[in-house]
N, CA, C and O atoms as CSV, one atom per row, in Angstrom:
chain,resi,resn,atom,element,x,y,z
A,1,UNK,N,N,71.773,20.166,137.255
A,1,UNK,CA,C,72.994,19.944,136.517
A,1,UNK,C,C,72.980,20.691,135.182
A,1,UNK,O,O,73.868,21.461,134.815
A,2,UNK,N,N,71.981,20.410,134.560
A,2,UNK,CA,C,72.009,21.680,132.973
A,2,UNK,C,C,71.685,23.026,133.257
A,2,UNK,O,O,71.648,23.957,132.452
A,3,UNK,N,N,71.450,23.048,134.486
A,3,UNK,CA,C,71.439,24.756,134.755
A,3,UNK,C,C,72.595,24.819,135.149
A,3,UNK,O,O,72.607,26.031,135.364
A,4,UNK,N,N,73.794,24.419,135.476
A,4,UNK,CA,C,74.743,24.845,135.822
A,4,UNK,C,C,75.365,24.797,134.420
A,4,UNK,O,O,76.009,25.784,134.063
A,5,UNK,N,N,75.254,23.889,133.697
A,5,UNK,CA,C,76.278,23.951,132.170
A,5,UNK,C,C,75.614,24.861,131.828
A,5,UNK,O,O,76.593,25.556,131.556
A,6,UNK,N,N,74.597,25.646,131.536
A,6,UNK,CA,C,73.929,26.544,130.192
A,6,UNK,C,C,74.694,28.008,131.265
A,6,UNK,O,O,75.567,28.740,130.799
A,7,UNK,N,N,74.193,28.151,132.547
A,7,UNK,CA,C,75.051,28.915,132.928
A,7,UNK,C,C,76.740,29.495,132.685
A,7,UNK,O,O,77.075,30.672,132.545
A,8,UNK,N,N,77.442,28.548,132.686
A,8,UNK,CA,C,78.898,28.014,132.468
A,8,UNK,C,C,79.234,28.886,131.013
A,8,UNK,O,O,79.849,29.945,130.886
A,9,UNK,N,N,78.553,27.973,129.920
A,9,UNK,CA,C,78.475,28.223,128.478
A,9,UNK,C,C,78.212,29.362,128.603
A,9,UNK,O,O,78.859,30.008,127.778
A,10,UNK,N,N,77.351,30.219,129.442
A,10,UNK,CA,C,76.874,31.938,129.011
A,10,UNK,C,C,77.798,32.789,129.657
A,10,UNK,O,O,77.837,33.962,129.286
A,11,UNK,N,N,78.606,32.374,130.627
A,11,UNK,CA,C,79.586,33.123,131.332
A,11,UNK,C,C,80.828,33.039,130.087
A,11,UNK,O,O,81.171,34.073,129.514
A,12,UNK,N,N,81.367,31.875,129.791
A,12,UNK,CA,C,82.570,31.600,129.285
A,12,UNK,C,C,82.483,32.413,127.417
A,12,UNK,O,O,83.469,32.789,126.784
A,13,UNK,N,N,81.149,32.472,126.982
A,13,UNK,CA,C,80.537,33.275,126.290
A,13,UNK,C,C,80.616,34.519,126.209
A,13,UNK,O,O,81.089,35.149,125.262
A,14,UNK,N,N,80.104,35.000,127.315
A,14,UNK,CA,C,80.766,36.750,127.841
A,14,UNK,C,C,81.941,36.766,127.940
A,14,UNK,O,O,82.441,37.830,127.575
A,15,UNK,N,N,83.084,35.514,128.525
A,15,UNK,CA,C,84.298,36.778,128.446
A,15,UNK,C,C,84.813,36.527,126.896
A,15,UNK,O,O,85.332,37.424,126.231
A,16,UNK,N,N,84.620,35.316,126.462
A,16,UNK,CA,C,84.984,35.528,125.126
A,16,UNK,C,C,84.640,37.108,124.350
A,16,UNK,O,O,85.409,37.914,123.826
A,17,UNK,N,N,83.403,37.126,124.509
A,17,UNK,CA,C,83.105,38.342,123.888
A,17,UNK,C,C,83.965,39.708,124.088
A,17,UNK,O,O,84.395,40.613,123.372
A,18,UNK,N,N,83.972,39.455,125.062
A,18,UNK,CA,C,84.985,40.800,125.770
A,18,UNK,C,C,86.058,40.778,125.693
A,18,UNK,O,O,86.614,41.875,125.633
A,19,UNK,N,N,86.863,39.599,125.655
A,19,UNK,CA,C,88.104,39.146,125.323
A,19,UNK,C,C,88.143,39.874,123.541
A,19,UNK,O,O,89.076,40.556,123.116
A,20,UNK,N,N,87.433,39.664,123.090
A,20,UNK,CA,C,87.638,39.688,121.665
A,20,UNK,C,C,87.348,41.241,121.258
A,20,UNK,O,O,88.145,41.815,120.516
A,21,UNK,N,N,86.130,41.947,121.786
A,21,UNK,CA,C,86.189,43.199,121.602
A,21,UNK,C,C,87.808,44.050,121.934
A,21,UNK,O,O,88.370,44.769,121.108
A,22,UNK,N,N,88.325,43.746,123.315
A,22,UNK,CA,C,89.304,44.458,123.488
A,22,UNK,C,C,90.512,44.277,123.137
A,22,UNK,O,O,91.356,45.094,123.507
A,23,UNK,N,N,90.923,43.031,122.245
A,23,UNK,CA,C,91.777,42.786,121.387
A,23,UNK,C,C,91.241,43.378,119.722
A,23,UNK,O,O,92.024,43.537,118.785
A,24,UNK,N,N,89.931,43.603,119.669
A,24,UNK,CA,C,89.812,44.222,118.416
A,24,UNK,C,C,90.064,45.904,118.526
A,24,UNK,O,O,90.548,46.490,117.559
A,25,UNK,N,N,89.818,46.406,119.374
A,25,UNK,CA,C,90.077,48.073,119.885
A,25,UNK,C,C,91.807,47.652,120.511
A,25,UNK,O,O,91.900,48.741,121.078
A,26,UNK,N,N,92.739,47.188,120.735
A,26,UNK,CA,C,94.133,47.471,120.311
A,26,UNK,C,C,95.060,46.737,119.417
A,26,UNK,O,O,96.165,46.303,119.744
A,27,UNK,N,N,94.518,46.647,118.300
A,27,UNK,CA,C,94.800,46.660,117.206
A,27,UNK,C,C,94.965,47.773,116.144
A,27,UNK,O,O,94.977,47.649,114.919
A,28,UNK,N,N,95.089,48.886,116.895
A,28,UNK,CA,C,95.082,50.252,116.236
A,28,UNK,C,C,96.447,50.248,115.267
A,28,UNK,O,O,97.454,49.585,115.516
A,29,UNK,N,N,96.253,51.221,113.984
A,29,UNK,CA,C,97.668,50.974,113.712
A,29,UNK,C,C,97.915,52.331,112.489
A,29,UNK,O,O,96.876,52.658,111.915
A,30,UNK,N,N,98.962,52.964,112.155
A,30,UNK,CA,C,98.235,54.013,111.661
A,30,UNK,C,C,99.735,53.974,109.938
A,30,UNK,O,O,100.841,53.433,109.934
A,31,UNK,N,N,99.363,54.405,109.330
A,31,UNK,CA,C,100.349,55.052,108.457
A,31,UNK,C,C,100.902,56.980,108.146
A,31,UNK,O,O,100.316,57.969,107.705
A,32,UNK,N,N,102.327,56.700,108.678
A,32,UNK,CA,C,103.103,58.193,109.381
A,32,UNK,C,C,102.909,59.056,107.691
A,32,UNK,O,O,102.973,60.285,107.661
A,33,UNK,N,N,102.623,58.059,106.080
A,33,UNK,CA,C,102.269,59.271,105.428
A,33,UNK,C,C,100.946,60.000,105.452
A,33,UNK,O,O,100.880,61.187,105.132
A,34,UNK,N,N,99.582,59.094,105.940
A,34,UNK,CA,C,98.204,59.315,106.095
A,34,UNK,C,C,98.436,60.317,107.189
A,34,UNK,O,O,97.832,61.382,107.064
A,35,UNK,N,N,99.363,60.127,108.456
A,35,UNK,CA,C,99.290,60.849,109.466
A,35,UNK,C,C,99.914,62.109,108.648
A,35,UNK,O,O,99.093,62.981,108.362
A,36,UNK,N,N,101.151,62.304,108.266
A,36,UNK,CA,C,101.425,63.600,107.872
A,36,UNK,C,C,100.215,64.630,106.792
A,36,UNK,O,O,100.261,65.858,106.721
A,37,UNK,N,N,99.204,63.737,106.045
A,37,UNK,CA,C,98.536,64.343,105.373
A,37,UNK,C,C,97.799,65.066,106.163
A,37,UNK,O,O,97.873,66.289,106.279
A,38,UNK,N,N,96.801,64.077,106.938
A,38,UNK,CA,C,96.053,64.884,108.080
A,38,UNK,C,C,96.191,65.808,108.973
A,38,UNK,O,O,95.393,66.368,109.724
A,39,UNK,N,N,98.046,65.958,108.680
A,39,UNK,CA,C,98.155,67.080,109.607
A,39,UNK,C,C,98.248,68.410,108.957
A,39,UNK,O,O,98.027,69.435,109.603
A,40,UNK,N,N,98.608,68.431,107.550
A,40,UNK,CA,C,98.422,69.368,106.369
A,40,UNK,C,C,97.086,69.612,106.533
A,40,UNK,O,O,96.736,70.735,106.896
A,41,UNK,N,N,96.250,68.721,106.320
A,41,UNK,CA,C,94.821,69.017,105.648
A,41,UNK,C,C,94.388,69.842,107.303
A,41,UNK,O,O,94.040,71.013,107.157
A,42,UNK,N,N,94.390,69.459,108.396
A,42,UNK,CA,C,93.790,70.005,109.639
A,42,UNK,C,C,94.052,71.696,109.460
A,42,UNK,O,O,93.179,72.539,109.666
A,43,UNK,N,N,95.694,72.040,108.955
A,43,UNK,CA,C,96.283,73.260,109.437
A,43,UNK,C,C,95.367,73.803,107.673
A,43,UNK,O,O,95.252,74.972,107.306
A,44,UNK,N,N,95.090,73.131,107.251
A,44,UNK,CA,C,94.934,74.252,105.658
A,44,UNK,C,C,93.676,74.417,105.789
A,44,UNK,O,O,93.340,75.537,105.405
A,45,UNK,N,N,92.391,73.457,106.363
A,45,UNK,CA,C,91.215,73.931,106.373
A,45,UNK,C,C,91.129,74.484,107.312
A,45,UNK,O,O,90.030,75.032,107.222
A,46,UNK,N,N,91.794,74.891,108.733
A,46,UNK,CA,C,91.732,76.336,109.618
A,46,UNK,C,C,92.114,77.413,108.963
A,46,UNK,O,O,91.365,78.366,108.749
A,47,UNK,N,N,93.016,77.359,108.685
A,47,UNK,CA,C,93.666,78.566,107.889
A,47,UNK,C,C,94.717,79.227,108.956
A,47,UNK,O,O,95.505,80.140,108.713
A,48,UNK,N,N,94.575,78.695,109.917
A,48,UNK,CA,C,95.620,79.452,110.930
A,48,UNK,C,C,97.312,78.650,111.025
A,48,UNK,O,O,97.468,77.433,111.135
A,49,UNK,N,N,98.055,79.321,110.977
A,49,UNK,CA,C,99.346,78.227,111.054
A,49,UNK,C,C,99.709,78.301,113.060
A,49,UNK,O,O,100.757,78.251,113.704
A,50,UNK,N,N,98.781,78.386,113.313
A,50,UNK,CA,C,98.831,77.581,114.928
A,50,UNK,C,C,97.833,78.091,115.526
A,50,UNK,O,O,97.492,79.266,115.664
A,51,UNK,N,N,97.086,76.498,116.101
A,51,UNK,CA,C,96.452,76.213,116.934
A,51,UNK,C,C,96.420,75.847,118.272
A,51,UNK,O,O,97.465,75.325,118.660
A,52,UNK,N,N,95.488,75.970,119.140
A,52,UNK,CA,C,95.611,75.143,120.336
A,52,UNK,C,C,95.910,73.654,120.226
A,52,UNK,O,O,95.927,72.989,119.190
A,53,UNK,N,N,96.107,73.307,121.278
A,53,UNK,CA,C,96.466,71.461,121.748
A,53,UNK,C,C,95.350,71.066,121.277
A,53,UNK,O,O,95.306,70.293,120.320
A,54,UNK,N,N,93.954,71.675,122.057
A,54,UNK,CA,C,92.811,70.744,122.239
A,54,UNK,C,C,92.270,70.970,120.555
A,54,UNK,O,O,92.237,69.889,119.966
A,55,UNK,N,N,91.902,72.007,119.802
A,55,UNK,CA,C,91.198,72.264,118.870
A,55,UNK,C,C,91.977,71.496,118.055
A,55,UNK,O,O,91.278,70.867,117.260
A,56,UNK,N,N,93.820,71.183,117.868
A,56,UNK,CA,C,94.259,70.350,117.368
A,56,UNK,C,C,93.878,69.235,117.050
A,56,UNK,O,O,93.684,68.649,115.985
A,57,UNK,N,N,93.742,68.875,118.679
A,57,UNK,CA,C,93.558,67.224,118.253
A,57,UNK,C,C,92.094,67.336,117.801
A,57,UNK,O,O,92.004,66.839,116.679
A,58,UNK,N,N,91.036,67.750,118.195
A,58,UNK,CA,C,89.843,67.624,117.914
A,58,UNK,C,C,89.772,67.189,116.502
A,58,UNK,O,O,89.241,66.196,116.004
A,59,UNK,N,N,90.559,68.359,115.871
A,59,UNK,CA,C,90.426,68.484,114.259
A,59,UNK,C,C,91.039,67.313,113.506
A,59,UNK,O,O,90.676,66.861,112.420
A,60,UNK,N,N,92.267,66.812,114.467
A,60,UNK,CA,C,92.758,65.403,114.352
A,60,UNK,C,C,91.886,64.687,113.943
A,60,UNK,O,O,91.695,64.317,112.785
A,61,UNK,N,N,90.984,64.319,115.395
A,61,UNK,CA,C,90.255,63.344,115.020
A,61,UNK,C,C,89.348,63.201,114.222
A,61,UNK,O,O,89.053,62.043,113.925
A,62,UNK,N,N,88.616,64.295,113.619
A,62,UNK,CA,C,87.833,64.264,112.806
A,62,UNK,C,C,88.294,63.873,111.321
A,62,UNK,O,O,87.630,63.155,110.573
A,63,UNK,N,N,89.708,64.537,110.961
A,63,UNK,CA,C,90.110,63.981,110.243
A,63,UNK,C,C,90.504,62.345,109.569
A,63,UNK,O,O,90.582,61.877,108.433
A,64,UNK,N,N,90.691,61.820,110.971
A,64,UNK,CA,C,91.215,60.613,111.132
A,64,UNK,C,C,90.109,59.409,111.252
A,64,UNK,O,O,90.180,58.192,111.081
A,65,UNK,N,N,88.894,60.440,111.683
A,65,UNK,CA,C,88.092,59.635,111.997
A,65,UNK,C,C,88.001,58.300,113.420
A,65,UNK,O,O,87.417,57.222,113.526
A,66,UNK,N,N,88.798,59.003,114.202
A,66,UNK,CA,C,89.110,58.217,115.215
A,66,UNK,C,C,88.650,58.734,116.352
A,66,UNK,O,O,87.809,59.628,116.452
A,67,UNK,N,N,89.478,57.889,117.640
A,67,UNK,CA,C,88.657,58.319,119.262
A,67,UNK,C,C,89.805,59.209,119.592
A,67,UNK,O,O,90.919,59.173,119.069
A,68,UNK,N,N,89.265,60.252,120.809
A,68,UNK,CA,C,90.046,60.626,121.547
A,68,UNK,C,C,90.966,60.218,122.073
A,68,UNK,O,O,91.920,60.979,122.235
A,69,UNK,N,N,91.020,59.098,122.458
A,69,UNK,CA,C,92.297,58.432,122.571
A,69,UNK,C,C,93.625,58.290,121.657
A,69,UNK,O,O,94.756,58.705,121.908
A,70,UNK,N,N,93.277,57.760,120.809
A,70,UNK,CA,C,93.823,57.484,119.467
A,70,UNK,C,C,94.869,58.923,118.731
A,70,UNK,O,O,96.062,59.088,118.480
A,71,UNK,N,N,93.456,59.831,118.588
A,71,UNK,CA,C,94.346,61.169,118.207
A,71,UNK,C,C,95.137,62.016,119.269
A,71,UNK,O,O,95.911,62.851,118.802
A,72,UNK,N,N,95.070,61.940,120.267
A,72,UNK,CA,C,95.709,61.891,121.370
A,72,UNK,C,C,97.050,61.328,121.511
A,72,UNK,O,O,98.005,61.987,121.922
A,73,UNK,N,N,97.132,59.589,121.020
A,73,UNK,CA,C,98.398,59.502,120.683
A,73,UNK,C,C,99.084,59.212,119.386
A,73,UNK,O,O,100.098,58.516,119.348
A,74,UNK,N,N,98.617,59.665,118.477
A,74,UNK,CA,C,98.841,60.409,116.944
A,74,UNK,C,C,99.611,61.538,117.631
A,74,UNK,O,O,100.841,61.524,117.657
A,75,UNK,N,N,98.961,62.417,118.131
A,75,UNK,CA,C,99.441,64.095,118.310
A,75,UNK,C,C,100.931,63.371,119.114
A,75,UNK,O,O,101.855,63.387,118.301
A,76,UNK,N,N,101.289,62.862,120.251
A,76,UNK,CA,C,102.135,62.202,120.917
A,76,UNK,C,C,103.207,61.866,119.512
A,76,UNK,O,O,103.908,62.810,119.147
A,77,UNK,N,N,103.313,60.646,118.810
A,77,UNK,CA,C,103.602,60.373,117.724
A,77,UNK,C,C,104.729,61.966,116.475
A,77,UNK,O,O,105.886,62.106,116.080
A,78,UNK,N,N,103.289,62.819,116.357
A,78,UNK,CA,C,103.279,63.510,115.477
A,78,UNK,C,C,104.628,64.614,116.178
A,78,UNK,O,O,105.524,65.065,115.465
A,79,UNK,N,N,104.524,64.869,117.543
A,79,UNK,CA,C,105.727,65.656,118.000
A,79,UNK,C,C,106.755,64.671,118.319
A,79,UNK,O,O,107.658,65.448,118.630
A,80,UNK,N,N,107.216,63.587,118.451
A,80,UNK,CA,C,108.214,62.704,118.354
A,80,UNK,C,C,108.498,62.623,117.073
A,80,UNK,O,O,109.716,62.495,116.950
A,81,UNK,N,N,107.914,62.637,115.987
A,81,UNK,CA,C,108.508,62.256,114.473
A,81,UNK,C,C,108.785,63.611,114.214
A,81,UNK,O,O,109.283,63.639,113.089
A,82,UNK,N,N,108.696,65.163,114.843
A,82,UNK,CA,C,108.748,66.077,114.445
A,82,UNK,C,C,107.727,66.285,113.392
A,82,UNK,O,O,108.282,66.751,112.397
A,83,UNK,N,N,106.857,66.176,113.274
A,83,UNK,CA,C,105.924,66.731,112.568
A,83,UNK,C,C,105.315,68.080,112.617
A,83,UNK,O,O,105.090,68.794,111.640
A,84,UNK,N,N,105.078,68.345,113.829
A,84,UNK,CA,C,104.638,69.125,114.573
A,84,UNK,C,C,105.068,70.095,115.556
A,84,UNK,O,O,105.094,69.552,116.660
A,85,UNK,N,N,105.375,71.167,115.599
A,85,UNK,CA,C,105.689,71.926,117.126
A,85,UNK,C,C,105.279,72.277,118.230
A,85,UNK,O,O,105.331,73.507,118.218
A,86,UNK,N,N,104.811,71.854,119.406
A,86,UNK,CA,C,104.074,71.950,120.539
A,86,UNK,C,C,104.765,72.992,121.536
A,86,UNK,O,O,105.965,72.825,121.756
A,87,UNK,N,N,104.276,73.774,121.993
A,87,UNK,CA,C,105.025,74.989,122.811
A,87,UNK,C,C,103.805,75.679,123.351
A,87,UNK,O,O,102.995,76.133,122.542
A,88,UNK,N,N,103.616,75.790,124.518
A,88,UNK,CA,C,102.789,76.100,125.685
A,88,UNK,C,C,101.090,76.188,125.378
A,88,UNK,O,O,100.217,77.054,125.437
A,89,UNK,N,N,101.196,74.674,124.998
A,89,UNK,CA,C,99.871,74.675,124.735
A,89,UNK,C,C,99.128,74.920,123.600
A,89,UNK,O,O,97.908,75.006,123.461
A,90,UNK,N,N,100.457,75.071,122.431
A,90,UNK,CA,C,99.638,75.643,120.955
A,90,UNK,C,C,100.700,74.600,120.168
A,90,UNK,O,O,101.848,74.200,120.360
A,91,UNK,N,N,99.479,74.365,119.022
A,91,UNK,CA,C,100.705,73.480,117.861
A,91,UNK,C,C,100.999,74.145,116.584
A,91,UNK,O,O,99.909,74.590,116.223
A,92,UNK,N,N,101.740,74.401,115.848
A,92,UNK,CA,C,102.157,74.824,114.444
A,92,UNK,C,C,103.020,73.198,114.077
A,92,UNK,O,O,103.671,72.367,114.710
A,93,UNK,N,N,102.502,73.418,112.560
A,93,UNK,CA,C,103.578,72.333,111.612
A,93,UNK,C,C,104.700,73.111,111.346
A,93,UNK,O,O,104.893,74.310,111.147
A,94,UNK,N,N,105.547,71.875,111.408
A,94,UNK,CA,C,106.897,71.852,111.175
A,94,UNK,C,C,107.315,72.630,109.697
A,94,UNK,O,O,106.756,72.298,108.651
A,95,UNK,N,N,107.930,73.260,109.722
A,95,UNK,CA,C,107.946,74.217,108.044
A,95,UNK,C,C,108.926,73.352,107.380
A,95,UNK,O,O,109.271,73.586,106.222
């Protein structure tokens, strides 16, 4: 019988845990002036006024300090608010 409760308690334990990690990872949340900075600062320390998609976001994220995911849908975001111009695979900021 107490091997079945200590069992119980260590299961209901784990999903808590997991429950709680994956409500703490979507809780993401961002601010569109931090985002517009980062997208200045990405294009001024390349020096190029257009990049690829991928080297984009890369540089995204480093900036942002975030996951692939995340800057992924920043970049998503960043061409819906017009921030950004996306055209066959390359991005330039919006002038």
């Amino acid at each position: 019988m107490n091997k079945v409760v200590v069992i119980v308690i260590v299961v209901v334990l784990a999903l808590a845990l997991v429950y709680l990690n994956y409500r703490n990872r979507r809780r993401f949340s961002f601010n569109e002036n931090q985002l517009r900075a980062a997208i200045d600062r990405v294009f001024s320390e390349s020096g190029a006024s257009v990049l690829s998609q991928h080297d984009f976001v890369h540089k995204l994220r480093q900036a942002l300090n975030c996951t692939q995911k995340e800057a992924l849908y920043l970049y998503g975001i960043a061409r819906k608010r017009n921030m950004v111009i996306a055209e066959n695979k390359e991005v330039r900021p919006m002038a």
